[in-house]
N, CA, C and O atoms as CSV, one atom per row, in Angstrom:
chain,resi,resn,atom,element,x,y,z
A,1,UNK,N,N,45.181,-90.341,-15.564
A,1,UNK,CA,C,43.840,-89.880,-15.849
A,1,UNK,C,C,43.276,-89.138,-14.647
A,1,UNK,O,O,43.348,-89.670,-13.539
A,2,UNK,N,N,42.674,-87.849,-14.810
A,2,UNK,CA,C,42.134,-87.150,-13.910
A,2,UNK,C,C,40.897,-88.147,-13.305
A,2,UNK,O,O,40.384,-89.117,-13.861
A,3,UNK,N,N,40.608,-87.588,-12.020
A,3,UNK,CA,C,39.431,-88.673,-11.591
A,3,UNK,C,C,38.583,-87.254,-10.964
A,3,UNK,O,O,38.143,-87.386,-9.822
A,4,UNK,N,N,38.367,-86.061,-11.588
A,4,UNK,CA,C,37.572,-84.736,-10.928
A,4,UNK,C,C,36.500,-84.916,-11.904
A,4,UNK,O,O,36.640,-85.259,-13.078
A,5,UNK,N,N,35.083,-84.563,-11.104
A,5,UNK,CA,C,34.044,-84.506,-11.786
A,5,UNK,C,C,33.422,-82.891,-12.114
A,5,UNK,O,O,34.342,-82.215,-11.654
A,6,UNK,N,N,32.582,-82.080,-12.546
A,6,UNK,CA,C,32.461,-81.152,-12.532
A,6,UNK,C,C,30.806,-81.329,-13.132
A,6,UNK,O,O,30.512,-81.812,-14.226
A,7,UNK,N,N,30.059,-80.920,-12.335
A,7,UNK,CA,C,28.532,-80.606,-12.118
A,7,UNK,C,C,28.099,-79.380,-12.776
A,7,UNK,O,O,28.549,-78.326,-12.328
A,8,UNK,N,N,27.645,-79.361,-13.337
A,8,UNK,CA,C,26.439,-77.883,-13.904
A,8,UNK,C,C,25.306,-77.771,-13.704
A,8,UNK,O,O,24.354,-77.939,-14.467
A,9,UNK,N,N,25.356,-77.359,-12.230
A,9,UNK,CA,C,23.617,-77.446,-11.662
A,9,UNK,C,C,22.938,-76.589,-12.631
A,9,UNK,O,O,21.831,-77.113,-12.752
A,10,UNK,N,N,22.978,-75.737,-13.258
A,10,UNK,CA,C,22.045,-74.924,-14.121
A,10,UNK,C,C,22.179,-75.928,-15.666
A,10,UNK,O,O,21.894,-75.270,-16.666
A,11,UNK,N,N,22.494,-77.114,-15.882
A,11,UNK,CA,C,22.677,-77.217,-16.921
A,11,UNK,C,C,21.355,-77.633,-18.449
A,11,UNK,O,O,21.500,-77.681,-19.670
A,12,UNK,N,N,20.174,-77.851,-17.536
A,12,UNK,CA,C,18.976,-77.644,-17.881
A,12,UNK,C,C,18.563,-76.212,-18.432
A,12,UNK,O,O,17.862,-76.087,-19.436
A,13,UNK,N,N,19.052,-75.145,-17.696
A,13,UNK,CA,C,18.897,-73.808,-18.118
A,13,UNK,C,C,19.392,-73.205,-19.294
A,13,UNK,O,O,18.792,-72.589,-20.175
A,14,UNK,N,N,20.855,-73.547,-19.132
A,14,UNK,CA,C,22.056,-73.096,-20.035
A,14,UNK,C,C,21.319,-73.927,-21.992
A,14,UNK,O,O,20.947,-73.388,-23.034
A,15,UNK,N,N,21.426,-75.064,-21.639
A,15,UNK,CA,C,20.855,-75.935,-22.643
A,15,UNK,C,C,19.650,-75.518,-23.330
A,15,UNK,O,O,19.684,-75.386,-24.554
A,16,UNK,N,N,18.258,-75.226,-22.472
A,16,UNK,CA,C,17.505,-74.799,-23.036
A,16,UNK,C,C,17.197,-73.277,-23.704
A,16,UNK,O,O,16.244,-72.971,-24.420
A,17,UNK,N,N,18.482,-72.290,-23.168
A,17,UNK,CA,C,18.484,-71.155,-23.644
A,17,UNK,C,C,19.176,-70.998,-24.556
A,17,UNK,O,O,19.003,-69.999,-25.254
A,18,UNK,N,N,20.201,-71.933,-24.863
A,18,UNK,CA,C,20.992,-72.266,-26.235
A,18,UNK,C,C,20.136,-72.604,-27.155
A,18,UNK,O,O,19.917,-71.808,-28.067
A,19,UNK,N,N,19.521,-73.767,-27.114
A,19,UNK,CA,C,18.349,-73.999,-27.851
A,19,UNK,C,C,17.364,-73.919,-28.385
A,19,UNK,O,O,16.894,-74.550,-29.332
A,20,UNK,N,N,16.906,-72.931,-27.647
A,20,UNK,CA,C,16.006,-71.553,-28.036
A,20,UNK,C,C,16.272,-70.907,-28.876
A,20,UNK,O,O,15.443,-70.523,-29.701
A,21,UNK,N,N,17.366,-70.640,-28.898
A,21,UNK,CA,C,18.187,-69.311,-29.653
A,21,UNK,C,C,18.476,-70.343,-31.085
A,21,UNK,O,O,17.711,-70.168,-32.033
A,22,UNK,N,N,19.430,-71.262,-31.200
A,22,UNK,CA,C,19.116,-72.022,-32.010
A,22,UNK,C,C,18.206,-72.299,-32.918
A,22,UNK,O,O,18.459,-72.265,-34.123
A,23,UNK,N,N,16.846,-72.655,-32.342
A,23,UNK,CA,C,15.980,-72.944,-33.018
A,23,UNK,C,C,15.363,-71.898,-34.183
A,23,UNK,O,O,14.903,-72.172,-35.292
A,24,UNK,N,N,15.505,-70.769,-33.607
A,24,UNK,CA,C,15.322,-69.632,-34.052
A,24,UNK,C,C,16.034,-69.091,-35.426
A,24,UNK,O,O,15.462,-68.526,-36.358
A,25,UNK,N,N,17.511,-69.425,-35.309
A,25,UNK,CA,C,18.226,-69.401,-36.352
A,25,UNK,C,C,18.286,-70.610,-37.597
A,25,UNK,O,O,18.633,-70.534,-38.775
A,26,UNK,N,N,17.917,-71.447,-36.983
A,26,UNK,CA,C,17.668,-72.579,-37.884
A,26,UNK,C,C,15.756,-72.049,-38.567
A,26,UNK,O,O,15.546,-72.488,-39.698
A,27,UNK,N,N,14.800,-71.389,-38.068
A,27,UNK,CA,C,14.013,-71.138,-38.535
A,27,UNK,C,C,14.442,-70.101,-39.728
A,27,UNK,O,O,14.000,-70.169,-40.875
A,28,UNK,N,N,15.516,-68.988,-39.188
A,28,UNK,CA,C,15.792,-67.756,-40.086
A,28,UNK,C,C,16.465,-68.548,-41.527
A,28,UNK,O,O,16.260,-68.199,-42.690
A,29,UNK,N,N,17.307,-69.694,-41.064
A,29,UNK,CA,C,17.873,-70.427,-42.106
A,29,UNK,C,C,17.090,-70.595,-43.417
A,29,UNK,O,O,17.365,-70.216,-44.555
A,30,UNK,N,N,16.053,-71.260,-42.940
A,30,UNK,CA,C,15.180,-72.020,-43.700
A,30,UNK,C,C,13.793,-71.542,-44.155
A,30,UNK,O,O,12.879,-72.165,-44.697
A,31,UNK,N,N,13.915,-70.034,-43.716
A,31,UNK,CA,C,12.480,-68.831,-44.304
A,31,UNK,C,C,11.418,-69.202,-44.020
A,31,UNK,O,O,10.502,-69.081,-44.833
A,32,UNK,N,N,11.134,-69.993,-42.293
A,32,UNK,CA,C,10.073,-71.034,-41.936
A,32,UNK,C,C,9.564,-69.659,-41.103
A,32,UNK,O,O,10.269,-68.945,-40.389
A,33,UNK,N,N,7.614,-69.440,-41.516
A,33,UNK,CA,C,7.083,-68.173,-40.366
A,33,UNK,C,C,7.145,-69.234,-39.210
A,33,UNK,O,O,7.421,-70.431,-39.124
A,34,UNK,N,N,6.611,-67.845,-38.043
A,34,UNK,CA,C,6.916,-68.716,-36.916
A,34,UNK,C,C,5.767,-67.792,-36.183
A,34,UNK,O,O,5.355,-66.709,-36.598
A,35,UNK,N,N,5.298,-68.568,-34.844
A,35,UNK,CA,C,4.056,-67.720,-34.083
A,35,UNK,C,C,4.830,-67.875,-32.224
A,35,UNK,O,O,4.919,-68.989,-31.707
A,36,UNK,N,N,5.054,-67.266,-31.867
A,36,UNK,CA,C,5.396,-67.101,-30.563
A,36,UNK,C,C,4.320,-66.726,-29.477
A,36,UNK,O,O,4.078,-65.552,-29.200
A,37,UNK,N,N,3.661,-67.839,-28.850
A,37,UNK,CA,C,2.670,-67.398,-27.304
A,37,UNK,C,C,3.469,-67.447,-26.392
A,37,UNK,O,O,4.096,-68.454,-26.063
A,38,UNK,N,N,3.555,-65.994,-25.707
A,38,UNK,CA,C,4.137,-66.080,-24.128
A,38,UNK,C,C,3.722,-65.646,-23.531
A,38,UNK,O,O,2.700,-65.186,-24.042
A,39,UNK,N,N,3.837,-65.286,-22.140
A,39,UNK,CA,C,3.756,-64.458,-20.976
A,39,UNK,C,C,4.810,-63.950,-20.942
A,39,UNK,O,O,4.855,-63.183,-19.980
A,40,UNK,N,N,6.018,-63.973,-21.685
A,40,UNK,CA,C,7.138,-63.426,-20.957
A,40,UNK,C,C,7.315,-62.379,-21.919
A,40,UNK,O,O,6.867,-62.308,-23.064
A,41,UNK,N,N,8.298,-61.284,-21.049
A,41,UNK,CA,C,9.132,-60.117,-22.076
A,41,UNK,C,C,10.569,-61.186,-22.419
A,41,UNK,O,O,11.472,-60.688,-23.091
A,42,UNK,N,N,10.660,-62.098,-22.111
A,42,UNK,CA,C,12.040,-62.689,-22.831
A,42,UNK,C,C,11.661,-62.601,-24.296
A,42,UNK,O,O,12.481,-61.870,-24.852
A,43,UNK,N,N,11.072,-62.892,-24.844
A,43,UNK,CA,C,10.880,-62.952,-26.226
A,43,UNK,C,C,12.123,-61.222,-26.915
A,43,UNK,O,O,12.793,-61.050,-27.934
A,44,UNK,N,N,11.909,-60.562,-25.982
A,44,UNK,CA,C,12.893,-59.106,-26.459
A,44,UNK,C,C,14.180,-59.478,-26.862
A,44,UNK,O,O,14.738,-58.974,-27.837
A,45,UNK,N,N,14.855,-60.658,-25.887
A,45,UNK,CA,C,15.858,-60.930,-26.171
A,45,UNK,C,C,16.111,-61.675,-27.520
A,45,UNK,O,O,17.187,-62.273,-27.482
A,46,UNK,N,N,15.693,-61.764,-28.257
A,46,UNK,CA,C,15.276,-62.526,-29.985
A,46,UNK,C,C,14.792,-61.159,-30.537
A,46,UNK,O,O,15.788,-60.767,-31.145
A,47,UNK,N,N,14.052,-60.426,-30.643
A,47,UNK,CA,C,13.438,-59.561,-31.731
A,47,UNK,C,C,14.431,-59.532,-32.748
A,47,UNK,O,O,14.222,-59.783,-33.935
A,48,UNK,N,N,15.714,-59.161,-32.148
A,48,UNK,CA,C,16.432,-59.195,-34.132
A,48,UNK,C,C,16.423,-60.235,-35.101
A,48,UNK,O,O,16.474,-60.082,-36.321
A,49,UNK,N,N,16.344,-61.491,-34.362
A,49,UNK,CA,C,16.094,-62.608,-35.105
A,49,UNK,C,C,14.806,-62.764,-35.497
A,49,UNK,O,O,14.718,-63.134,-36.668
A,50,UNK,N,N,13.629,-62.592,-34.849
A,50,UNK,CA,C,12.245,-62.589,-35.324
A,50,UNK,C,C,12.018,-61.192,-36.258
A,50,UNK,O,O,11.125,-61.380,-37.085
A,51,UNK,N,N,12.436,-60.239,-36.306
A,51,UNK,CA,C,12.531,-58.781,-37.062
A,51,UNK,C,C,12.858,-59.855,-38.589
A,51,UNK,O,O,12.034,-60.090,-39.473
A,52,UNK,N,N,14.040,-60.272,-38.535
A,52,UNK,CA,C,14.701,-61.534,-39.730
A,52,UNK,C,C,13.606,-62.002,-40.208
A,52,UNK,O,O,13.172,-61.640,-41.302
A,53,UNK,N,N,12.894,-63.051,-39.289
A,53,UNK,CA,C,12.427,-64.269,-39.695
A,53,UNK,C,C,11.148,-63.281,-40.322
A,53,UNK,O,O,10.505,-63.849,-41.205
A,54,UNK,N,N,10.771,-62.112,-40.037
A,54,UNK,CA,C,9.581,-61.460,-40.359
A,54,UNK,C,C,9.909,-60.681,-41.567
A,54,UNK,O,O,8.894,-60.395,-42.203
A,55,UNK,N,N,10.741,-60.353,-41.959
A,55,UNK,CA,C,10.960,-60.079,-43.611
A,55,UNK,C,C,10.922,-61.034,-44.607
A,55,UNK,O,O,10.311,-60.988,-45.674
A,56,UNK,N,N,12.069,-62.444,-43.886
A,56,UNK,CA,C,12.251,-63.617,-45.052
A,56,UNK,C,C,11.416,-64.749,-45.324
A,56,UNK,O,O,11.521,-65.504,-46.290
A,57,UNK,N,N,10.323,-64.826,-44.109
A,57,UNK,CA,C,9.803,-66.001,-44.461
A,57,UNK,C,C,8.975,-66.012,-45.353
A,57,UNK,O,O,8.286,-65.024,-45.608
A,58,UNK,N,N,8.880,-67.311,-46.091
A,58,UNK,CA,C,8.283,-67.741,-47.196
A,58,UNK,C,C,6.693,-68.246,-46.548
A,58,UNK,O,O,6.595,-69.186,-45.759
A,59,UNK,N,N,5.602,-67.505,-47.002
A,59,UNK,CA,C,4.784,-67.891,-46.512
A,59,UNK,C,C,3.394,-68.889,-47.294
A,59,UNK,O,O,3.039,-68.515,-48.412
A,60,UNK,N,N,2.873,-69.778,-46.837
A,60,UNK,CA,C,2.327,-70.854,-47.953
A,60,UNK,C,C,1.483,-70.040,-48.726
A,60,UNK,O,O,1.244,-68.934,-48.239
A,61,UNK,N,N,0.975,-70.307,-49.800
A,61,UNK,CA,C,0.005,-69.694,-50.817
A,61,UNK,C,C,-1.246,-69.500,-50.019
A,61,UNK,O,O,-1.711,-68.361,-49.971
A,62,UNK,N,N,-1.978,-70.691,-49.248
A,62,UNK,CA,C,-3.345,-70.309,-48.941
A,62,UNK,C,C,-3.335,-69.075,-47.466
A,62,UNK,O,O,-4.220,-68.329,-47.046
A,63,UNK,N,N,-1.839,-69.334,-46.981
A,63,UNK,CA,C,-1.806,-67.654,-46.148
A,63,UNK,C,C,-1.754,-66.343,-46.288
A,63,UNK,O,O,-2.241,-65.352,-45.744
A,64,UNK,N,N,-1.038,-66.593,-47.158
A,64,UNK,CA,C,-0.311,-65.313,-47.651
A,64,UNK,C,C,-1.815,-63.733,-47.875
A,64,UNK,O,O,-1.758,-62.524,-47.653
A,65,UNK,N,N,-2.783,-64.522,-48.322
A,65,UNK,CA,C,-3.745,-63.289,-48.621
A,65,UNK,C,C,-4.085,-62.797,-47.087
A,65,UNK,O,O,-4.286,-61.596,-46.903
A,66,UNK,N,N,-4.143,-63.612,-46.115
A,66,UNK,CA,C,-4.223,-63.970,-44.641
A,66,UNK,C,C,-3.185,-63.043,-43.412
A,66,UNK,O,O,-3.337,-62.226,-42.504
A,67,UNK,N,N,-2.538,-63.490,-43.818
A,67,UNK,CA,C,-0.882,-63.031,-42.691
A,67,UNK,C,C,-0.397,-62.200,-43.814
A,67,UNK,O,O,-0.768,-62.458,-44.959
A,68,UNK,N,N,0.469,-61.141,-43.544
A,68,UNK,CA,C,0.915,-60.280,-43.628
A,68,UNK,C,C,2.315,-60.252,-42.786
A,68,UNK,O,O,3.115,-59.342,-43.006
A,69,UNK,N,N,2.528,-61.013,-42.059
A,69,UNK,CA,C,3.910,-61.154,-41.606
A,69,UNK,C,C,4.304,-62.824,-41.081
A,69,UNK,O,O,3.486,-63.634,-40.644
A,70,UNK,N,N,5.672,-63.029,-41.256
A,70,UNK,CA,C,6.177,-63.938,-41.242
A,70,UNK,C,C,6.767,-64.669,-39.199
A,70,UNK,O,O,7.049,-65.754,-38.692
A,71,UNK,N,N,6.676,-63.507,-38.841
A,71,UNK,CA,C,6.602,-63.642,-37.526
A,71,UNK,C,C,5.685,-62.740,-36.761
A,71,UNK,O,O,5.623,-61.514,-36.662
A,72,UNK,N,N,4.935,-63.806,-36.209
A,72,UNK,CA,C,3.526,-63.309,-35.173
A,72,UNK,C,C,4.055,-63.858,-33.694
A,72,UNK,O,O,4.541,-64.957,-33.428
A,73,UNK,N,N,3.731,-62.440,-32.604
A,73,UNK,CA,C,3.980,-62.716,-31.640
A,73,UNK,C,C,2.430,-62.535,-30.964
A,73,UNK,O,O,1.454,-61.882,-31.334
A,74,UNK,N,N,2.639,-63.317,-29.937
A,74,UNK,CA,C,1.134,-62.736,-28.960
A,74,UNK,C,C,1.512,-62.862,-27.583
A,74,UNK,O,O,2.233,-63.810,-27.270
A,75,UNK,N,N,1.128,-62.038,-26.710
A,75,UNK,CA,C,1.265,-61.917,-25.215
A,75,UNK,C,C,-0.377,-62.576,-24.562
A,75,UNK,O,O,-1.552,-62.607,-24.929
A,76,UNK,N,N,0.325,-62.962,-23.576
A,76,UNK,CA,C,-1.178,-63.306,-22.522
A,76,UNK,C,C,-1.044,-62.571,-21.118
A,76,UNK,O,O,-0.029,-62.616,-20.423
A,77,UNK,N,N,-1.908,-62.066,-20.883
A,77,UNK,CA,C,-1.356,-61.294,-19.309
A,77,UNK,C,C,-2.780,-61.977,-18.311
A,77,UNK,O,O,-3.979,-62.136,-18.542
A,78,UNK,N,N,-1.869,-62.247,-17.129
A,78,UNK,CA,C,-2.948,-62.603,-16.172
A,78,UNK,C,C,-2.492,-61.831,-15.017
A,78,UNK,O,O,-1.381,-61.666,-14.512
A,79,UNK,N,N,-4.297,-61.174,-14.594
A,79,UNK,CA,C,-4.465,-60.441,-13.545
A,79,UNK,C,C,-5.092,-61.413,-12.952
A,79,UNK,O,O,-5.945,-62.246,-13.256
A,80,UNK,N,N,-3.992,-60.893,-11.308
A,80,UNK,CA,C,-4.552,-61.144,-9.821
A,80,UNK,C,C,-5.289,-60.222,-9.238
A,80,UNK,O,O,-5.722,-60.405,-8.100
């Protein structure tokens, strides 16, 4: 039996950017809208999947006269 260990100092990172991405596809799965608040331009890295989730989702009856799309993004910018 090997006795070598192997560490993934980023493995908090790796995990949560899998998971992200994930979540996302499990939303496209299941035609669930979705609302994204960030500060970040990462969100770019998803648009084809949110482009998806913004054609297919099924949106509840009392929204629908309301929203007009199935994926809403919003930015926040803070000035120094």
């Amino acid at each position: 039996m090997g006795k070598t260990m192997s560490v993934k100092v980023n493995a908090p990172e790796l995990l949560e950017k899998l998971l992200s991405r994930k979540l996302l596809e499990i939303i496209l799965k299941y035609r669930f809208p979705v609302e994204i608040a960030t500060k970040s331009k990462l969100v770019l890295r998803d648009l084809d999947l949110l482009k998806k989730i913004d054609k297919t989702a099924i949106l509840p009856d009392d929204l629908r006269p309301k929203l007009k799309h199935g994926a809403i993004i919003s930015f926040s910018i803070s000035i120094k």
